[in-house]
KOLDO-610444 format. One record per residue: residue number from 0; residue in three letters; x, y, z of N, C-alpha, C, CB in turn. Coordinates in Angstrom, 3 decimals, decimal comma. Each point is the difference from the previous one (the first is absolute). Glycine has a CB too. Example, Ala and Ser with C-alpha at 12.3 -4.5 7.8 and 13.67 -1.06 7.14 Angstrom:
<r 0; "ALA"; <13,190; -5,690; 7,800>; <-0,890; 1,190; 0,000>; <0,900; 1,200; 0,000>; <-1,892; -1,173; 1,246>>;
<r 1; "SER"; <1,542; 2,223; -1,966>; <0,820; 1,190; 0,060>; <-0,770; 1,090; 0,730>; <1,184; -0,628; -2,145>>;
This chain:
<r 0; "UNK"; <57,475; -34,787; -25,732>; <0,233; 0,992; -1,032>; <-1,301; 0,738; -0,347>; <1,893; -1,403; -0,905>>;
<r 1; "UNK"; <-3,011; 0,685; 1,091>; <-0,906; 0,541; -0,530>; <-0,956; 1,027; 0,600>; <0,452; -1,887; -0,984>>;
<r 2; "UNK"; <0,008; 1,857; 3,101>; <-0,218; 0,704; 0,618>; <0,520; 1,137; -0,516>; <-0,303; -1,472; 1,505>>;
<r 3; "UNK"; <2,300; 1,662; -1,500>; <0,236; 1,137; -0,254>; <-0,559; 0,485; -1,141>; <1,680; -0,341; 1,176>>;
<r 4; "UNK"; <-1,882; -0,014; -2,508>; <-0,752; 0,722; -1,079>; <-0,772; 0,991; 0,686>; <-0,149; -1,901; -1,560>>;
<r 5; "UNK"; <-0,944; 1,162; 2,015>; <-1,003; 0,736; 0,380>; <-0,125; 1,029; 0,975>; <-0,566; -1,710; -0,738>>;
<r 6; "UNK"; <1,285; 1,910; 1,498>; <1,135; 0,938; 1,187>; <0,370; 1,555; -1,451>; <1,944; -3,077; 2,084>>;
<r 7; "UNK"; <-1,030; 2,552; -3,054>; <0,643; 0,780; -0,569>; <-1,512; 0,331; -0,764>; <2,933; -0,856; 0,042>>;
<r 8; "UNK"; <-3,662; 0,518; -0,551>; <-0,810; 0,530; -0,831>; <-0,844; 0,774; 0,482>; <0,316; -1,528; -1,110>>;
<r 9; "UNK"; <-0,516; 1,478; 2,702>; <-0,730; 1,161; 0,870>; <-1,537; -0,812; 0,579>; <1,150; 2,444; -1,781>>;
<r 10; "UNK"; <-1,107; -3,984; 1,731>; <-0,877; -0,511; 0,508>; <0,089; -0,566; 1,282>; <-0,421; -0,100; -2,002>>;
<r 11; "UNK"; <-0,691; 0,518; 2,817>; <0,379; -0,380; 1,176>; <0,074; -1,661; 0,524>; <-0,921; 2,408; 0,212>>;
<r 12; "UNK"; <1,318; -3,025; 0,685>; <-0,287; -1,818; -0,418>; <-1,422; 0,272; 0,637>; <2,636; -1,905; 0,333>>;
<r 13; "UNK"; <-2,925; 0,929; -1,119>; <-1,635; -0,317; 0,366>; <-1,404; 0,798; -0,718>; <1,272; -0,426; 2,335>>;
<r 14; "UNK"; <-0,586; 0,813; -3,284>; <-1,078; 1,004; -0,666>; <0,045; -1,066; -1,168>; <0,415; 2,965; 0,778>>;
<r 15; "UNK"; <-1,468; -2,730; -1,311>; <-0,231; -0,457; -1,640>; <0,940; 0,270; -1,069>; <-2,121; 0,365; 0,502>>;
<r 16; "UNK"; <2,449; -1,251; -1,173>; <0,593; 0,620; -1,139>; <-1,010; 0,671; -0,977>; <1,800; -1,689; 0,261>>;
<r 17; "UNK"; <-0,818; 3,008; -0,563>; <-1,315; 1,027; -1,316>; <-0,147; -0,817; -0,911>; <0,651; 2,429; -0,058>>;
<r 18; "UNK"; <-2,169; -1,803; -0,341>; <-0,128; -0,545; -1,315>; <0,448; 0,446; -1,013>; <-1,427; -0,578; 0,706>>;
<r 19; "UNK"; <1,563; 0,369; -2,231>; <-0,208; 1,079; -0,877>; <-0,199; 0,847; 0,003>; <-0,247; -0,793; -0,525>>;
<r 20; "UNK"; <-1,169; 1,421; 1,033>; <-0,795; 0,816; -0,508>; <0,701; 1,138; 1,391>; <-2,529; -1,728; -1,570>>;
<r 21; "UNK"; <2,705; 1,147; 2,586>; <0,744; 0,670; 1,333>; <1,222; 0,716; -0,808>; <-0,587; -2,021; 2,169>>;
<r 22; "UNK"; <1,076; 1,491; -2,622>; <1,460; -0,254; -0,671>; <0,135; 1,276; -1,042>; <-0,033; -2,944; 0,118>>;
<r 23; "UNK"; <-0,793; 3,145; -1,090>; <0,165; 0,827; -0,609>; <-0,669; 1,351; 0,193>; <0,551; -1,831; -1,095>>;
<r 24; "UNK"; <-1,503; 1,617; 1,825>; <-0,887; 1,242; 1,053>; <1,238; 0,475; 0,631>; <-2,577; -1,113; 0,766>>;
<r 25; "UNK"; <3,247; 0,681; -0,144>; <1,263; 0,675; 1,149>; <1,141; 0,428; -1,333>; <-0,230; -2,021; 2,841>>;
<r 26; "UNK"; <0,257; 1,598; -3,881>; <0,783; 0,696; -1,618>; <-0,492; 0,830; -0,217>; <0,509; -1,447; -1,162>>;
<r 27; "UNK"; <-1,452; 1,604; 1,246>; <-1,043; 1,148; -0,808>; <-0,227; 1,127; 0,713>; <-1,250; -1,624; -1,025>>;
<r 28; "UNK"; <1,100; 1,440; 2,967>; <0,126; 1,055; 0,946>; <1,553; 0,877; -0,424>; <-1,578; -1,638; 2,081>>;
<r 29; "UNK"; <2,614; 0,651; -1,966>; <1,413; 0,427; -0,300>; <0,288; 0,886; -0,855>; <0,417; -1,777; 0,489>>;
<r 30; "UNK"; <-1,148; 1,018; -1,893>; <0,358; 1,368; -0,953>; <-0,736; 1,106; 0,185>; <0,577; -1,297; -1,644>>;
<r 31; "UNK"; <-2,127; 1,331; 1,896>; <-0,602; 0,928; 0,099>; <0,578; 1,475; 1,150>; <-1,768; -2,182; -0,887>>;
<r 32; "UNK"; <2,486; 1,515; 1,935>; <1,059; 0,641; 0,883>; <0,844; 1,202; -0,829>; <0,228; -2,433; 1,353>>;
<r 33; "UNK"; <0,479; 1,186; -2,127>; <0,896; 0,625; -0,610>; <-0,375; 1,096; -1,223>; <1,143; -2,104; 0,831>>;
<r 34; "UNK"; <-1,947; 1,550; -1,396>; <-0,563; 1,516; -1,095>; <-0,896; 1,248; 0,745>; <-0,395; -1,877; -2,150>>;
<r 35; "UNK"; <-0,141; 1,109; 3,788>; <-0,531; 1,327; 0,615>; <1,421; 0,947; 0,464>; <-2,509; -1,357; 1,027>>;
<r 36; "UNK"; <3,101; 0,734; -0,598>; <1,906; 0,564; 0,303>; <0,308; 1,329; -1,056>; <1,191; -2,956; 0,424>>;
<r 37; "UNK"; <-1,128; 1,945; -2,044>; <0,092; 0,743; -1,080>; <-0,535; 1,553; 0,035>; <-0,117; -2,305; -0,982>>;
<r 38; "UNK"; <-1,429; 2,151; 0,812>; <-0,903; 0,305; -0,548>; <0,214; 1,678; 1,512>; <-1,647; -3,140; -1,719>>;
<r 39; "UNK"; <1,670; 2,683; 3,185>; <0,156; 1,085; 0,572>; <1,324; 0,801; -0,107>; <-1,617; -1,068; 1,255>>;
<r 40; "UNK"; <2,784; 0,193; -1,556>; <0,834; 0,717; -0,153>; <-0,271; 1,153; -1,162>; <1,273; -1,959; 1,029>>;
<r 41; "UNK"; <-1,792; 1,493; -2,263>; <-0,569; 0,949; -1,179>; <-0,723; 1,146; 0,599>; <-0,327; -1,922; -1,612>>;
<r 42; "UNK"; <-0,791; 1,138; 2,065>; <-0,416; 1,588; 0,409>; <0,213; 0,841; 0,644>; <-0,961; -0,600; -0,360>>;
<r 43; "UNK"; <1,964; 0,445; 1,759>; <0,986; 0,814; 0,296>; <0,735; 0,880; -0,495>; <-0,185; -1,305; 0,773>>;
<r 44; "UNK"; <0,771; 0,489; -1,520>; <1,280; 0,759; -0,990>; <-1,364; 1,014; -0,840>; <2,615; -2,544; -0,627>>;
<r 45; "UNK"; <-3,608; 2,131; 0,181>; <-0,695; 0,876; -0,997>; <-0,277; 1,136; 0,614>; <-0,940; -1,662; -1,194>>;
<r 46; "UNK"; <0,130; 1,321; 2,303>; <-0,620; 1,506; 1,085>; <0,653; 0,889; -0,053>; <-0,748; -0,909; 1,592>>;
<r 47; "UNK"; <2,711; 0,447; -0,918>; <0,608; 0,984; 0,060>; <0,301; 0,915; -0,730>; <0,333; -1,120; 1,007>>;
<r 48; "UNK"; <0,473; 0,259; -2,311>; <-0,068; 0,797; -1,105>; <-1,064; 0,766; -0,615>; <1,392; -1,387; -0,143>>;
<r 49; "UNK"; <-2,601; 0,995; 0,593>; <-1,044; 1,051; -0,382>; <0,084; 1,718; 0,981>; <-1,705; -2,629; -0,634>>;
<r 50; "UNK"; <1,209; 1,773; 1,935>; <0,136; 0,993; 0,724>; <1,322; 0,956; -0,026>; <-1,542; -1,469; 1,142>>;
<r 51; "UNK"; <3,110; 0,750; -1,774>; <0,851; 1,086; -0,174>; <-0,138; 0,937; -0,742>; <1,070; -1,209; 0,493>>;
<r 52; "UNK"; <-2,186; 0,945; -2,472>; <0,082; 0,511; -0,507>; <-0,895; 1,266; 0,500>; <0,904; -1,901; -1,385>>;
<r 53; "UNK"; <-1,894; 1,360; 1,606>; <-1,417; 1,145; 1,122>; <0,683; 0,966; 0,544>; <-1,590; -1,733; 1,053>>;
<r 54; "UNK"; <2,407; 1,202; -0,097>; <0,796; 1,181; 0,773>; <0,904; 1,010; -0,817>; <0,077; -1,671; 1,850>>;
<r 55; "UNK"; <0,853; 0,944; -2,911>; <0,600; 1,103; -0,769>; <-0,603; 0,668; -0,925>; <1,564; -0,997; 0,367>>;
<r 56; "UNK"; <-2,592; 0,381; -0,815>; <-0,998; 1,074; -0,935>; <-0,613; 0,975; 1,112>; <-0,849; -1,873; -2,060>>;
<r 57; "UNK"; <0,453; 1,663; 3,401>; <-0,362; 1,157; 0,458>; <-1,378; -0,238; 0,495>; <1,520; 1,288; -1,481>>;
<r 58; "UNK"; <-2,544; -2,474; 0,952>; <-1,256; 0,063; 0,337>; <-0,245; -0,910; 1,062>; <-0,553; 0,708; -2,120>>;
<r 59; "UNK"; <1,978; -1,437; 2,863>; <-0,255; -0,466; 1,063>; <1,247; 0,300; 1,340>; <-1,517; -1,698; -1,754>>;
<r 60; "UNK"; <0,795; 2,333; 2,590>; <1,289; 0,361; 1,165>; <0,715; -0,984; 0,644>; <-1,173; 1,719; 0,558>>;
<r 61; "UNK"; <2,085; -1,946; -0,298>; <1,465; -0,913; 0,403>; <-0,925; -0,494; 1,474>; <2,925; 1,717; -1,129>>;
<r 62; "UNK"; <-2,544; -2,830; 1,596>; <-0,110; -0,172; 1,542>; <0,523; 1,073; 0,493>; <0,145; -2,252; 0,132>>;
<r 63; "UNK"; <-0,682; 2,016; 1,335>; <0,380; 1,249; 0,904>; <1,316; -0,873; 0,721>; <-2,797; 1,521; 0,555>>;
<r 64; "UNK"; <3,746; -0,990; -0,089>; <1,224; -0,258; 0,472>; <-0,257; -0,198; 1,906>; <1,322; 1,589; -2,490>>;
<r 65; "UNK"; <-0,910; -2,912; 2,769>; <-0,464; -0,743; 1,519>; <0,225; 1,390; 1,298>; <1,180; -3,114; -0,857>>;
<r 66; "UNK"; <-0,166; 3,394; 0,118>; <0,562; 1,237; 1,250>; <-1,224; 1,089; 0,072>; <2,947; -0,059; -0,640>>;
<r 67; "UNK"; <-3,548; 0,649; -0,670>; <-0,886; 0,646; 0,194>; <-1,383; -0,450; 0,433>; <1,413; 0,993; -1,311>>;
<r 68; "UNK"; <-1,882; -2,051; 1,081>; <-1,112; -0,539; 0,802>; <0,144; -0,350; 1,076>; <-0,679; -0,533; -1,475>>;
<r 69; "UNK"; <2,324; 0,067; 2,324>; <0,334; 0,016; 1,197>; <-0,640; 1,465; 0,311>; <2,195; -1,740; -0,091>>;
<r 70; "UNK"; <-1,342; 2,262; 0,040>; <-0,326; 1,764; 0,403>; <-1,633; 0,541; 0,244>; <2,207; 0,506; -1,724>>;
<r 71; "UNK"; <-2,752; -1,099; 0,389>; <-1,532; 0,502; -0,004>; <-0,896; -0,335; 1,084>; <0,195; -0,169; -2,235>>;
<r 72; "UNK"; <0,446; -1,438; 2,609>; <-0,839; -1,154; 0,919>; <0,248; 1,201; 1,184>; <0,581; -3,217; -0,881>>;
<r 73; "UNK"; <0,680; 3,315; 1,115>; <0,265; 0,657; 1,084>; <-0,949; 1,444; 0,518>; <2,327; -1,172; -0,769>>;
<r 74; "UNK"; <-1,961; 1,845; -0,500>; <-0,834; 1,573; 0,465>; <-1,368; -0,494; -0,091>; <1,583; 2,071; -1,088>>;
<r 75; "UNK"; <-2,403; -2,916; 1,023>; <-1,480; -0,564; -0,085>; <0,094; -0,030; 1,142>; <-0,607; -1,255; -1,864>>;
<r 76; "UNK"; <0,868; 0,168; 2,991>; <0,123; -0,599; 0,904>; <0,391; 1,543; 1,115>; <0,671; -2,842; -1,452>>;
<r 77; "UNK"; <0,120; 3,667; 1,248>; <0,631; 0,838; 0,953>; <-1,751; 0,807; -0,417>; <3,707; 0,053; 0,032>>;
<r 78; "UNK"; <-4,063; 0,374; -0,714>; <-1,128; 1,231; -0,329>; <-1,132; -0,834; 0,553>; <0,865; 1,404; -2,398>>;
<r 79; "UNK"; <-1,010; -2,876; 2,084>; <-1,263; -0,634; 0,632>; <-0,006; 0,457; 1,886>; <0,156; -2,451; -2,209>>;
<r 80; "UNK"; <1,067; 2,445; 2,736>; <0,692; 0,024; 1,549>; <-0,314; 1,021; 0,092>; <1,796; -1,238; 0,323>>;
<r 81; "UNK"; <-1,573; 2,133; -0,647>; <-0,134; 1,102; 0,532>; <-1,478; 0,500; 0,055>; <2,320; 0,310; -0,693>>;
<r 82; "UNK"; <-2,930; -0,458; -0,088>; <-1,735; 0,191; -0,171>; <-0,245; -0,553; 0,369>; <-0,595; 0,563; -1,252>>;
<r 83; "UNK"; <0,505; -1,507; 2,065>; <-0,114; -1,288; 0,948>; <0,182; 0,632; 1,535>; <1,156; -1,909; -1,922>>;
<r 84; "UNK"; <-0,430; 2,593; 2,088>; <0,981; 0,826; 1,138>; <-0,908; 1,219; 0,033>; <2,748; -0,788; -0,538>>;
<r 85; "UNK"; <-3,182; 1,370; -0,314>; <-0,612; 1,328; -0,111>; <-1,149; -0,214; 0,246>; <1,245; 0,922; -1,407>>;
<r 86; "UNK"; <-1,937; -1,917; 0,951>; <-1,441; -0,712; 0,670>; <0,119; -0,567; 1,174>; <-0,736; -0,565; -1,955>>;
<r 87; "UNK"; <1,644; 0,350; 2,571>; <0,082; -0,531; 1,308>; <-0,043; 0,788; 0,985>; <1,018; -1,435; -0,799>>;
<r 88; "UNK"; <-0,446; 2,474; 0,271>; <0,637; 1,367; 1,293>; <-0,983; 1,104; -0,234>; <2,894; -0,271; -0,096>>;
<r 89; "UNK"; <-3,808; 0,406; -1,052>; <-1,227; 0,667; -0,298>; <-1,272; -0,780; 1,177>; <0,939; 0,519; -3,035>>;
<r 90; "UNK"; <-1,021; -1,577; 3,344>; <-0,757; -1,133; 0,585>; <-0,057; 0,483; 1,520>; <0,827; -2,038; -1,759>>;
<r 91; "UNK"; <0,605; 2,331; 2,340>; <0,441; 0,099; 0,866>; <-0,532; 1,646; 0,573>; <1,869; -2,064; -0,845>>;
């Protein structure tokens, strides 16, 4: 019985049993987890709502929309090619 305990409690056989001080160190990681959890979810939620208000007052511009930075990446890349092409065939 006392194998399985120690199975279910997440100890491997043959390891030491924790001490105390092990014991409540691995409590104390746990909660600290959990109020860092908290604590980012907060500031998430805060940013946004900040940054929503920014944007509807006007003194901060919206993200740019994926399709249009698709697009932008694109005409970069086609204008880099071609001046690339124009220096090549100038070379020539």
């Amino acid at each position: 019985m006392h194998i399985a305990d120690e199975i279910l409690a997440g100890n491997r056989l043959g390891d030491p049993t924790p001490t105390p001080s092990e014991i409540l160190r691995k409590e104390e990681e746990r909660e600290w987890k959990d109020q860092e959890k908290v604590l980012e979810n907060w500031s998430t939620k805060t940013n946004k709502e900040l940054n929503l208000s920014l944007e509807l007052a006007g003194i901060k511009a919206p993200p740019p929309k994926p399709h249009l930075r698709d697009r932008a990446v694109l005409s970069l890349i086609q204008m880099v090619y071609r001046k690339f092409m124009q220096a090549k065939k100038s070379q020539s």
